[in-house]
C-alpha positions in Angstrom: -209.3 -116.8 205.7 -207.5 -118.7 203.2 -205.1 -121.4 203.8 -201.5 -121.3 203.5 -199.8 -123.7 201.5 -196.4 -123.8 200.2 -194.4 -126.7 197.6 -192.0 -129.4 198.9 -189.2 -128.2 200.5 -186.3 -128.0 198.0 -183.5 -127.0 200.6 -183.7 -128.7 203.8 -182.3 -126.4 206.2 -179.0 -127.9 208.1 -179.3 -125.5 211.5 -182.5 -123.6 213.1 -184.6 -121.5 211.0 -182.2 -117.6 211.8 -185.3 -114.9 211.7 -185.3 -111.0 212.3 -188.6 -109.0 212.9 -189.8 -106.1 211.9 -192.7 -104.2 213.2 -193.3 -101.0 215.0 -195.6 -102.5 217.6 -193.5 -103.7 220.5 -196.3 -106.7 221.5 -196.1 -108.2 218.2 -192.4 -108.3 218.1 -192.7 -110.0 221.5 -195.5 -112.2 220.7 -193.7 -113.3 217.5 -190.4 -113.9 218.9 -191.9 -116.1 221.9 -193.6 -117.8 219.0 -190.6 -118.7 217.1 -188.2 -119.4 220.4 -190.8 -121.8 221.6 -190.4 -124.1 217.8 -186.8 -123.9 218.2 -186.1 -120.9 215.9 -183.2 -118.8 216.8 -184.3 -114.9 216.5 -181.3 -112.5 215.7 -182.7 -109.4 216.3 -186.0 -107.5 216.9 -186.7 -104.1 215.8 -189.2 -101.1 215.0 -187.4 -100.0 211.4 -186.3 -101.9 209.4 -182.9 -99.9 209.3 -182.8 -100.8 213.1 -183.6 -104.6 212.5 -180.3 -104.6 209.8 -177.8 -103.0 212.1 -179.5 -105.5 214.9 -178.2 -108.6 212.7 -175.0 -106.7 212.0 -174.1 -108.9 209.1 -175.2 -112.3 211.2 -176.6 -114.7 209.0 -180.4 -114.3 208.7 -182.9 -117.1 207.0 -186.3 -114.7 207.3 -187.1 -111.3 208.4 -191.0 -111.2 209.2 -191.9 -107.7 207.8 -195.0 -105.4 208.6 -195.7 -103.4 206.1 -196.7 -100.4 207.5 -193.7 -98.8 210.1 -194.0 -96.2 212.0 -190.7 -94.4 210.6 -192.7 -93.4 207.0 -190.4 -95.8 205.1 -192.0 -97.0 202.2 -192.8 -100.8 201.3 -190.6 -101.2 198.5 -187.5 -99.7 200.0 -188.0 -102.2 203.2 -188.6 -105.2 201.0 -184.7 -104.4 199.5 -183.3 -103.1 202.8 -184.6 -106.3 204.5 -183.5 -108.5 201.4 -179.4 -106.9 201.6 -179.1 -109.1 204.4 -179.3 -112.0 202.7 -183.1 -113.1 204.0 -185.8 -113.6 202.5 -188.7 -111.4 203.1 -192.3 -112.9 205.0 -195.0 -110.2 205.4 -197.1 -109.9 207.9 -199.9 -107.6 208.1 -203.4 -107.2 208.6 -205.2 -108.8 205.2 -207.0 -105.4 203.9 -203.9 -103.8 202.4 -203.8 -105.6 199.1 -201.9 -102.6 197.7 -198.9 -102.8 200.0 -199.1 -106.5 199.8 -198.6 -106.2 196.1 -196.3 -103.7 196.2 -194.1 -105.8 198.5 -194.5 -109.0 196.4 -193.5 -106.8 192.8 -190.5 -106.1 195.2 -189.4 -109.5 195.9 -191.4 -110.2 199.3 -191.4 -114.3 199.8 -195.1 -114.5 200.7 -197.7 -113.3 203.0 -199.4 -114.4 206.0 -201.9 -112.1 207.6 -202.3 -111.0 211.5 -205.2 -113.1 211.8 -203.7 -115.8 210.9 -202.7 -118.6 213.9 -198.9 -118.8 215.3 -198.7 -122.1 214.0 -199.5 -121.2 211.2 -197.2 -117.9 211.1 -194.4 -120.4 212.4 -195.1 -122.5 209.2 -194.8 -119.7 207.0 -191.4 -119.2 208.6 -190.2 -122.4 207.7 -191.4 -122.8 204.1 -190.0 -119.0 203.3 -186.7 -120.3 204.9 -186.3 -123.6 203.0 -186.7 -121.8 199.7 -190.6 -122.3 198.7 -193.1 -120.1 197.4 -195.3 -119.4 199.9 -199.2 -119.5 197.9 -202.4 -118.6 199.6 -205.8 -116.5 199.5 -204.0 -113.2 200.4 -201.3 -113.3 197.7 -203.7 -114.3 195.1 -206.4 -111.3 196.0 -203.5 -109.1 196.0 -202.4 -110.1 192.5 -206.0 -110.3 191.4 -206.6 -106.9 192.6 -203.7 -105.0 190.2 -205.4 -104.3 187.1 -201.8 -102.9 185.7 -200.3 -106.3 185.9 -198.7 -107.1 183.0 -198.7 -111.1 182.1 -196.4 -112.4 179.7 -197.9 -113.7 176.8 -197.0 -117.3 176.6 -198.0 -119.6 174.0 -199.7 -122.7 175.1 -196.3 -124.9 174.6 -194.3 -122.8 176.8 -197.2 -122.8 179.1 -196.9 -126.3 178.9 -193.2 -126.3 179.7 -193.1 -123.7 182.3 -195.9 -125.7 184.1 -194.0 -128.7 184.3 -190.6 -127.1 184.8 -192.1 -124.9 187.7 -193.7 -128.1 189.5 -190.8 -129.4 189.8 -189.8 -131.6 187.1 -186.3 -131.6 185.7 -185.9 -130.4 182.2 -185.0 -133.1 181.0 -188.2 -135.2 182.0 -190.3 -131.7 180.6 -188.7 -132.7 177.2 -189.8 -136.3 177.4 -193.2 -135.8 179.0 -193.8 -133.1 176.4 -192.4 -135.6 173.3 -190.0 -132.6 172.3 -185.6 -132.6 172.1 -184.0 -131.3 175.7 -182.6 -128.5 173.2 -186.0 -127.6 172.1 -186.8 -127.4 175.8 -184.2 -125.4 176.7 -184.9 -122.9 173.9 -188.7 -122.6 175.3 -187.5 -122.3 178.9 -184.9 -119.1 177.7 -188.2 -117.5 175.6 -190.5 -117.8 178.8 -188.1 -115.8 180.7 -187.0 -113.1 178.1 -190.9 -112.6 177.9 -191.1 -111.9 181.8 -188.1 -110.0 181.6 -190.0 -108.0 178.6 -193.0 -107.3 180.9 -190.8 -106.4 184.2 -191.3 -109.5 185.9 -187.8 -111.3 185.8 -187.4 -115.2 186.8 -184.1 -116.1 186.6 -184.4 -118.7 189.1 -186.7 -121.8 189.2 -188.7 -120.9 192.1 -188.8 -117.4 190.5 -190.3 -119.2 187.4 -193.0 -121.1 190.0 -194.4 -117.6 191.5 -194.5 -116.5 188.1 -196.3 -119.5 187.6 -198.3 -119.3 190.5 -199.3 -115.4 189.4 -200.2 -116.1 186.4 -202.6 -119.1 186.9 -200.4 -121.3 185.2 -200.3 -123.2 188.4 -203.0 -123.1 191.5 -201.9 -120.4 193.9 -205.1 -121.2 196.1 -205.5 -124.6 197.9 -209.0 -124.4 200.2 -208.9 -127.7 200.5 -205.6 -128.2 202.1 -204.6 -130.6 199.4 -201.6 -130.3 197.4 -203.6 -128.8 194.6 -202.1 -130.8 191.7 -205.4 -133.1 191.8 
């Protein structure tokens, strides 16, 4: 299995990481709340829907709902993924490795990430975290899921916004893009607004930075796979 890895932390969390579960097996909802009560997390609610799991938090603050993919209630992926997300969370799935078409369907939706069943709790409990401060969870499950879709759609970047969007997305301000890259800030600025008007084009919107680092990430632009355990910036 591949490893996990997600980018520095850009919003250090002030309080304990808030999670909801959903899944319709009651012994993972246990084993997963024991798991994030014994690192300190507070759990809101626990459910087997993830209707149930919203009226559970009952408009409480939530940092991550841990999501299976496939509930017993016949609700589909997509419609969880935005039922899950109207609470304000962000969205970590969990589910056994095999289904790269729910996976993919969940990450088109706005899912954070993915960590499989098999994976360890620390591990799991890591996911957590990184989904709750904000990063882009990358590993081997996300990038077989993406590889997998033969109808994604990349948006066809020429090699200086390529250039740009790799250094924007790894975190460098836009200013120091413009510098590094020998180019005006405006110039800059006018390559960053084409890069998302093309994902916007191909129905991929990234209005936000870490938005523009998944698109990154999905499109190779940047490693989404780190088997060494590095930071995979060499």
């Amino acid at each position: 299995m591949g490893s996990t890895h997600a980018t520095e932390a850009r919003t250090p969390l002030d309080h304990p990481v808030r999670v909801g579960i959903a899944d319709d097996h009651e012994s993972v909802r246990l084993g997963i709340q024991a798991a994030c009560e014994n690192v300190g997390y507070e759990v809101v609610a626990t459910a087997a829907t993830v209707r149930g799991l919203v009226d559970g938090i009952g408009g409480r603050p939530c940092d991550v709902i841990v999501l299976d993919l496939s509930l017993g209630d016949g609700s589909l992926v997509t419609d969880n993924v935005h039922l899950a997300q109207s609470t304000g969370a962000s969205v970590l799935v969990h589910s056994i490795a095999d289904r790269v078409a729910l996976v993919r369907e969940a990450l088109a939706a706005g899912a954070a990430g993915v960590i499989p069943k098999s994976s360890p709790t620390t591990t799991v409990m890591a996911a957590v975290a990184s989904v709750a401060r904000g990063d882009v969870l990358n590993n081997l499950e996300w990038a077989t899921a993406i590889d997998a879709d033969r109808d994604f759609a990349k948006a066809q970047l020429g090699r200086r916004e390529r250039d740009v969007l790799h250094l924007y997305a790894s975190g460098l301000p836009l200013k120091m893009v413009a510098m590094q890259l020998g180019i005006a800030h405006s110039t800059a600025r006018e390559y960053l607004d084409r890069i998302r008007v093309k994902y916007v084009e191909v129905g991929r919107p990234a209005p936000t930075k870490v938005d523009l680092l998944r698109r990154a990430v999905e499109d190779g632009i940047l490693p989404g796979l780190d088997p060494d355990g590095g930071d995979g910036r060499g």
